[in-house]
N, C-alpha and C positions, 0 to 999 in steps of 0.2 A: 504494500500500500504506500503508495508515494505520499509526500508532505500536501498538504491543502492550500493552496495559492488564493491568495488574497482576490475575493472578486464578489458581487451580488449575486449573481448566478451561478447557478452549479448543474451538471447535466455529468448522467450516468449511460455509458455505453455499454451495450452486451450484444455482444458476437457469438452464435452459434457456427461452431467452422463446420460440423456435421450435420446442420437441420436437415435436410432430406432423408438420410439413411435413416437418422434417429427418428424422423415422423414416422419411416416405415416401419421400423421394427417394435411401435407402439401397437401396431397392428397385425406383425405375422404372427401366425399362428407357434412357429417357436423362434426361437434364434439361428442363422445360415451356421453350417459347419467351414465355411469357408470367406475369406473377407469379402466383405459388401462392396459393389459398387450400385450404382447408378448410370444404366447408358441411354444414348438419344441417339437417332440418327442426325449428324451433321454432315454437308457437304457432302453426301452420297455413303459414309460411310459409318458403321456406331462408331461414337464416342465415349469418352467417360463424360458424365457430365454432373458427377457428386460423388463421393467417397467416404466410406465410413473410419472410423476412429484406426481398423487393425490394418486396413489397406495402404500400411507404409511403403513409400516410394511410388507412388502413384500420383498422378497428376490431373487437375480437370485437363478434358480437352483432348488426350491422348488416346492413339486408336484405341476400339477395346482387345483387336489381334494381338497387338503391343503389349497390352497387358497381362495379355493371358501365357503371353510369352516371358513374361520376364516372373511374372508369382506365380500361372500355372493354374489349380485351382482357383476361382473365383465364384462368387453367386452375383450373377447379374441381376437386376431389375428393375421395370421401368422406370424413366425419370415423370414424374407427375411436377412440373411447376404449379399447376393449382391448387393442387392439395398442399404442396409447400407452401404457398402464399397464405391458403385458410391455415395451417397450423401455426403459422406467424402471428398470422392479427388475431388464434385466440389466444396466444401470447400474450401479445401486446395489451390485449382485454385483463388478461388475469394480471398482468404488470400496472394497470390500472388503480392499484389499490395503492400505489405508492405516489403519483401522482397523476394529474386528470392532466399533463401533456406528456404523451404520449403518440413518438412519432418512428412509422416504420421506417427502415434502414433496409429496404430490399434487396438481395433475397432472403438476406438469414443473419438481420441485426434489426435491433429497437435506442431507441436513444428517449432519455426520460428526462424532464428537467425536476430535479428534485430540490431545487431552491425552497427555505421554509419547511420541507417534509421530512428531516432527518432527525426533529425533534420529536416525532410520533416513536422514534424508533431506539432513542438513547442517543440518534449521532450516527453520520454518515457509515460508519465501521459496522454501526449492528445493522443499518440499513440492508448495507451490501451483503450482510450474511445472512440476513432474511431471503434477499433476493436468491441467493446461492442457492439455499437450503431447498426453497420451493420447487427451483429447476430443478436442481437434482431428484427430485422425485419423483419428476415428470421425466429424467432417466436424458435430459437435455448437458451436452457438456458447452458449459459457459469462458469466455475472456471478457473481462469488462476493465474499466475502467472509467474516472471519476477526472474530472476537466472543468478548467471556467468557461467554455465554447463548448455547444454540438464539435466541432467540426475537430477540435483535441481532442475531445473524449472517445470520439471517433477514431482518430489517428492512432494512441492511444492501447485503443481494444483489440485495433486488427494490427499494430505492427511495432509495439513496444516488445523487445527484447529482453530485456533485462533492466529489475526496478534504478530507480534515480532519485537523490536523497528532496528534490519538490518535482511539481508537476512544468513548471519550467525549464528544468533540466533535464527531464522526460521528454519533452517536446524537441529540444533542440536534441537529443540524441538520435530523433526517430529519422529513418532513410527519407532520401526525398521521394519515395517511392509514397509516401506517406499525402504527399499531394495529390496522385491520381490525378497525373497529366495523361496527356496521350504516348505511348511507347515512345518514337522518335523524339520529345523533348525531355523525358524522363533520360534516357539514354544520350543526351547533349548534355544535362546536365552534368551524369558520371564522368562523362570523358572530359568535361572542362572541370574532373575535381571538387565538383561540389558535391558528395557522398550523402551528407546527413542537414537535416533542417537547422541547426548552428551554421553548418560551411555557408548554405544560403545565406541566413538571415545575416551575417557580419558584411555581406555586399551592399552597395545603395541600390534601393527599390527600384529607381529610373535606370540602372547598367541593369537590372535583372530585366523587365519590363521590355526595355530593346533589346536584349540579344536574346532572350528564350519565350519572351512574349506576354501580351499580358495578361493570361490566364493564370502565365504560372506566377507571374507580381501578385495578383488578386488571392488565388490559394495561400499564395504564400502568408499573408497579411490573414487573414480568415481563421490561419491556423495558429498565430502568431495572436490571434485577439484584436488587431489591429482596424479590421473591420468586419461586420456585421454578420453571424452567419445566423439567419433566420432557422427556425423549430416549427416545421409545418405538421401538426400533430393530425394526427390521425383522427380524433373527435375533439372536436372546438369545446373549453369551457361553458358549462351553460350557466347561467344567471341564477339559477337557483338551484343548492344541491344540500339537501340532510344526507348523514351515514351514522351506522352505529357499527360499534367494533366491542366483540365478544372474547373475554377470556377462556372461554370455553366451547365450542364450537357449537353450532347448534344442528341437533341430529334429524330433527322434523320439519319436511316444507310447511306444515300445518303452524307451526310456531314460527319459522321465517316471516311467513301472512299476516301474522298480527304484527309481527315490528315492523315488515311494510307499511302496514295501517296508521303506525304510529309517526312514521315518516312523510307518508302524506300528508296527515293530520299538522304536521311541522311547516311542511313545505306552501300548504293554501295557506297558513298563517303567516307566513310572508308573504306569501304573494297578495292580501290583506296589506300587508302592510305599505306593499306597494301601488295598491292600486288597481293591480292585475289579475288576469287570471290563465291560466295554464292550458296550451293547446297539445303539447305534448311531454309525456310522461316516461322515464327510463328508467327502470329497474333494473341493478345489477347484484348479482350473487356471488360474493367471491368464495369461494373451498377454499379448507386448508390446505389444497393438495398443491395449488396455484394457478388451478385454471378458475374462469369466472365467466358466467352466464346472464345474458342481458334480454329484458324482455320491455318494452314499448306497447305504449297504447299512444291513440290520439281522439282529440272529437273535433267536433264538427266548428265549433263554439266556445271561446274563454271562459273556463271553470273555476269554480270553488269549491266544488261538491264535494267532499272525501266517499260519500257511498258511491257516486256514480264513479269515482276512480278507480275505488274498489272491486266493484261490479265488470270493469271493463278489465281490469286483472285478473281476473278470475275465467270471466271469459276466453281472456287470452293462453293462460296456465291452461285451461283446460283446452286449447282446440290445438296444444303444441304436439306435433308429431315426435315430437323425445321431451318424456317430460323432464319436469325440472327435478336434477337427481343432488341431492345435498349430499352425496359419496363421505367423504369422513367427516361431513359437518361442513356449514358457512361461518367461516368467522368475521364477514363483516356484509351489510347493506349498505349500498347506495342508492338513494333516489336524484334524478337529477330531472331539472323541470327545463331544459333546453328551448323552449320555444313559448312567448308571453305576448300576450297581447291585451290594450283594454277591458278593461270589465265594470261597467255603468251601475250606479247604487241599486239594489235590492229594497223591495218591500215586503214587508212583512205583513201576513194577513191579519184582522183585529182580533176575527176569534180565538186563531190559536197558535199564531207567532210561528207558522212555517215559513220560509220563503214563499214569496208568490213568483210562477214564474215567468218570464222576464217577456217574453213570446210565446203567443198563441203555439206556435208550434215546437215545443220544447220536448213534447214527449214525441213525437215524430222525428224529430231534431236528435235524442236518446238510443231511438232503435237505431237507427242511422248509424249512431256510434257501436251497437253493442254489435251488428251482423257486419260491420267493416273489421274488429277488432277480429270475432270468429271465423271471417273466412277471407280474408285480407282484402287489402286498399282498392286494387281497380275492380275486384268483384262486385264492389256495389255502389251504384252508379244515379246518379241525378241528370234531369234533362235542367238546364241553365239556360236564362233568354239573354239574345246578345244581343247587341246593339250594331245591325242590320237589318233592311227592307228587305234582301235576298231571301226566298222563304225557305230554300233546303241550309241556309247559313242562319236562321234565325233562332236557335237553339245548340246549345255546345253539352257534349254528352262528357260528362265529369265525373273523377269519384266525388260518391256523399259527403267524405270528409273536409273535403275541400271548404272555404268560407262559401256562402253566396254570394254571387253576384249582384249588387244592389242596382236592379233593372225589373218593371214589375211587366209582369206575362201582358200581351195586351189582350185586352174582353171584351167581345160585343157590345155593342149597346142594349137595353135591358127590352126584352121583347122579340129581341132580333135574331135571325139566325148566326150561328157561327162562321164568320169571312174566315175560315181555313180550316182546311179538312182533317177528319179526325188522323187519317192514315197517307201520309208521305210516300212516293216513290221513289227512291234514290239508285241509278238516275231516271230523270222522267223517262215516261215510255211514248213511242211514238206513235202517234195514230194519224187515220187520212180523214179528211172534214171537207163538205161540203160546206159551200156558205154564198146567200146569194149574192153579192160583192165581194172581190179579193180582200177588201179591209175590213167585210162585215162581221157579224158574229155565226157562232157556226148553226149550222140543222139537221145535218147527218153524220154523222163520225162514225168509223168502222174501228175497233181495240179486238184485236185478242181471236180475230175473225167470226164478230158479230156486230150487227150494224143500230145506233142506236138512233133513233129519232127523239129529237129533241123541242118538247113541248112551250120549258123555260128557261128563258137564262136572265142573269147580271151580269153587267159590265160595259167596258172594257174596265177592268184594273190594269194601270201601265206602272210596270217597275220597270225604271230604267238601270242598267251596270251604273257599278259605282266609276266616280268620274275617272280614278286611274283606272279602271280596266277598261274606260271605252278609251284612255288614251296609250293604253298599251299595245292591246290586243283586240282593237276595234268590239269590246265590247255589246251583246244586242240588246235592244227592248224588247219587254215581254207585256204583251196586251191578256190578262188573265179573266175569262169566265166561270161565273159558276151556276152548271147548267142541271136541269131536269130531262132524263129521258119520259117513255112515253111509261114505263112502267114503277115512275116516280123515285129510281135509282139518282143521288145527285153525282156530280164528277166535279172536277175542278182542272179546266182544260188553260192552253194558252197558246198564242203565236208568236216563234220566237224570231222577232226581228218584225222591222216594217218593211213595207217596201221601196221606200228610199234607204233603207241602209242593206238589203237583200233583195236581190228579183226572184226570188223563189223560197219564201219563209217556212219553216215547218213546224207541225204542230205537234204539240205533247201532253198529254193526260197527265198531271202533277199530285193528283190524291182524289179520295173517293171520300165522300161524307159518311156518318155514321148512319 
C-alpha cells in the first residue's frame, strides 16, 4: 500500500486480468483439467482472446495452433464478450455499496471515486480489504490501487510493479506504456530514452507536445494530475437516496420488504420537504457475498404515496423471472429516488382526512402504473393527441408511463355526430369513385370489390400538408367526406390532391364509422 498523497479526491482502481475465464468457471459444471483459454476467430484464424490465471506464457492474441504447441494440452472455450461485459457491470453494481460513482473501465476494470466513503469503513486500508474480501469470494483475482486521478489509479492497477514509499513516486516509476498511446509513439518514446513517466515528466511539456505529439503532452498531464480527467460513472447520483447497513445480514426477502418500506417512508419525507414528488424509484440489495441486485419501479405521475410505492414493488418482486435471492443475507439497502418532479399541494377531505385525489383520473392513472410495472414499459400503451391536423398523425401511441401530453382530444359539438371515425386505416386504402364533376363529391365508390351507393354525405373537409412538406416534397391536399351508403354503413372517404396541383387525383377510404 503506497503512502496517501495529498488531494480532495480519491478514486480506487480494480483490475481483473482474468475476468472472462473466471466469469466462466462460475458456471462450468466442474473445473478444466487443463489450463483455460478463451478463443475467437480473428483475421481468419482462432485466436486466444482471454486466458486464465494457470495458462503461463501465453498471450492475448496468439494463434491458438501456437499455443497448443508450445503447453500442449489446453481447454478451449468460447470467448462471450457479452456475458463478460454483464459480469462486469454486476460488478460494478455490487461495488456500488462503497460509492454511488461508479465507472466501468472496459473490459475487465471498474474505477470508484471513494472520496468521503472510507470513513464508513475505518479508512481507506479497511476499505480496500472489504473490497478484496468480497471479490475473493466471488473466486474474482483483483490488482487495485488507490490514486488522487481516475487516470493514476488507473495506471497504477494495471502497471505498477513494485510498491513506492507515496503515490507520486508510484506514478513517476510507472512505464510510459502506462499512457496508452498508440504503438509507434509508445515505441518513439523508448528509443528517445524516455522508459518511465519520471524520464517524461522532467522534459518541458511544449519539447514533449512537438516531437511525440499532443496526445501524448495531454496523457501525460492527466496522469500527472495536471489536468482534468473526468469519472463518467456508470449511474448518475440521484437526488434523493436512504440506505440502511446491517450488522448482521439479513436472511429473509420478507424482512428486506419492511426496511424497504421504511426507506420509502424516509425518502417521500424529503421529497416533502422538497416540494416534490418521485417518478422513479430504485431498489438495491447488496449480499454479503458482493454481488447486488436492483429492482425499479416508475409511475405515471409525481408521488408521495408510500402504499402505492409499495404496491408497485411488490408487483415488481413478484413478476421477476429470478427472484430476489438474499443467498447468505443482505447486509445493506439502498433506495434511490433518481428522477423528481413537481408535486402541487394536496387536500384533505373534511370527513376523514384522507388525501383527496388530485385528478379525476388517478385511479386509472394507478393501474396504468401497477400493469406497466408487471409486464414492462412498452407493453402498455396510451393513445396521446398531438398537435397536428394530419389525421393518421393526430395521435402518438406511447407507453402509459410516460407524463401526458397536455393537449385535450378534440369533441364534437354536443348533439352532433362524431367528424372522425371510430377505426383508422393505416395506410389508407384505395378505392374508385364516381362523382358527377371531377371536383365534386362522390356517388358511387367500388372498396374491397363491392360497389356502394351513396345516399349522404358532408363536406368537403380540406386539410392541407403542413407548409414544409408542401415545400419539400410538393406536399397534397386532401378534400375529406363523410358519407352514407344506401345501406346506412358510414365511410370517411377523401381526394388526395386537386387538380391544379395533380391531373389525375386518387381517392382513399380513411376509416369506417362505428
Amino acid at each position: 500500500m503506497t503512502k496517501k498523497a495529498s488531494g480532495t479526491r480519491r478514486y480506487l482502481a480494480l483490475f481483473f486480468p482474468f475476468l472472462p475465464a473466471e466469469r466462466w468457471l462460475r458456471t462450468a459444471p466442474r473445473p478444466p483439467d487443463a489450463p483455460l483459454v478463451l478463443a475467437e476467430k480473428q483475421r481468419g484464424a482462432m485466436r486466444i482472446a482471454s486466458v486464465g490465471a494457470e495458462a503461463v506464457g501465453l498471450r492475448v492474441g496468439m494463434p491458438l495452433a501456437d499455443a497448443r504447441a508450445q503447453i500442449g494440452e489446453l481447454a478451449v472455450v468460447p470467448h462471450d464478450p457479452v456475458l463478460d461485459q454483464d459480469w462486469l457491470d454486476r460488478l460494478a453494481q455490487g461495488c456500488a455499496r462503497y460509492s454511488p460513482l461508479v465507472a466501468l473501465d472496459a473490459p475487465d476494470g471498474l474505477i470508484l471515486d471513494i472520496a468521503g466513503a472510507e470513513h464508513l469503513y475505518g479508512g481507506e486500508a479497511d476499505l480496500v480489504s472489504d473490497v478484496e474480501m468480497r471479490l475473493a469470494r466471488l473466486g474474482m483475482t483483483l490488482r487495485h490501487a488507490l490514486g488522487p486521478t481516475a487516470n493514476a489509479a488507473r495506471a497504477l492497477a494495471r502497471y505498477q510493479t513494485r510498491p513506492a514509499p507515496d503515490e507520486a513516486q508510484a506514478i513517476r516509476r510507472l512505464p510510459v506504456a502506462a499512457l496508452e498511446l498508440e504503438a509507434e509513439a509508445t515505441t518513439a518514446l523508448v528509443r528517445a530514452g524516455l522508459k518511465t513517466i519520471g524520464d517524461l515528466a522532467s522534459r518541458p511539456m511544449a519539447n514533449i507536445a512537438a516531437r511525440f505529439g499532443a496526445d501524448a503532452a495531454m496523457a501525460l498531464r492527466r496522469l500527472l494530475g495536471d489536468a482534468p480527467s473526468p469519472l463518467d460513472p456508470r449511474i448518475a447520483p440521484p437526488p434523493v437516496v436512504t440506505e440502511r447497513r446491517f450488522a448482521e445480514p439479513l436472511g429473509s426477502t420478507a424482512h428486506a420488504t419492511k426496511i424497504l418500506a421504511e426507506l420509502v417512508g424516509e425518502a417521500i419525507e424529503e421529497l416533502g420537504k422538497r416540494g416534490k414528488g418521485g417518478r422513479h424509484f430504485r431498489a438495491t440489495f447488496f449480499r454479503s457475498d458482493g454481488l447486488a441486485r436492483s429492482i425499479a419501479i416508475e409511475t405515471g405521475h409525481p408521488t408521495r404515496d408510500v402504499g402505492l410505492a409499495m404496491r408497485l414493488f411488490a408487483e415488481r418482486m413478484d413478476s421477476l423471472a429470478d427472484p430476489l435471492d438474499p443467498g447468505f443475507g443482505f447486509d445493506m439497502i439502498r433506495l434511490a429516488v433518481p428522477r423528481l418532479e413537481a408535486l402541487g399541494a394536496t387536500q384533505l377531505n373534511l370527513e376523514g382526512g384522507a388525501v383527496r385525489a388530485a385528478n379525476e383520473g388517478a385511479a386509472m392513472d394507478e393501474l396504468a402504473d401497477r400493469l406497466t410495472t408487471r409486464l414492462g414499459r412498452g407493453r402498455v400503451r396510451r393513445l396521446r393527441p398531438a398537435d397536428t391536423h394530419i389525421p393518421e398523425q393526430a395521435q402518438l401511441e406511447l407507453p402509459a408511463i410516460d407524463a401526458p401530453v397536455p393537449l385535450p382530444w378534440q369533441a364534437p359539438e354536443p348533439g352532433e355526430p362524431p367528424t372522425r371515425p371510430f377505426h383508422l386505416f393505416d395506410p389508407p386504402q384505395p378505392i374508385e369513385v364516381i362523382a358527377e364533376v371531377p371536383d365534386g363529391p362522390p356517388h358511387h365508390f367500388r372498396w374491397r370489390r363491392a360497389t356502394h351507393a351513396i345516399r349522404r354525405y358532408e363536406g368537403p373537409e380540406r386539410i392541407a400538408a403542413e407548409w414544409w412538406r408542401r415545400r419539400d416534397n410538393g406536399g397534397l391536399t386532401r378534400d375529406y367526406y363523410r358519407v352514407e351508403d344506401a345501406q346506412g354503413r358510414r365511410f370517411w372517404l377523401f381526394r388526395h390532391g386537386l387538380y391544379d396541383e395533380k391531373p389525375d387525383p386518387r381517392w382513399y377510404i380513411h376509416g369506417v364509422f362505428a
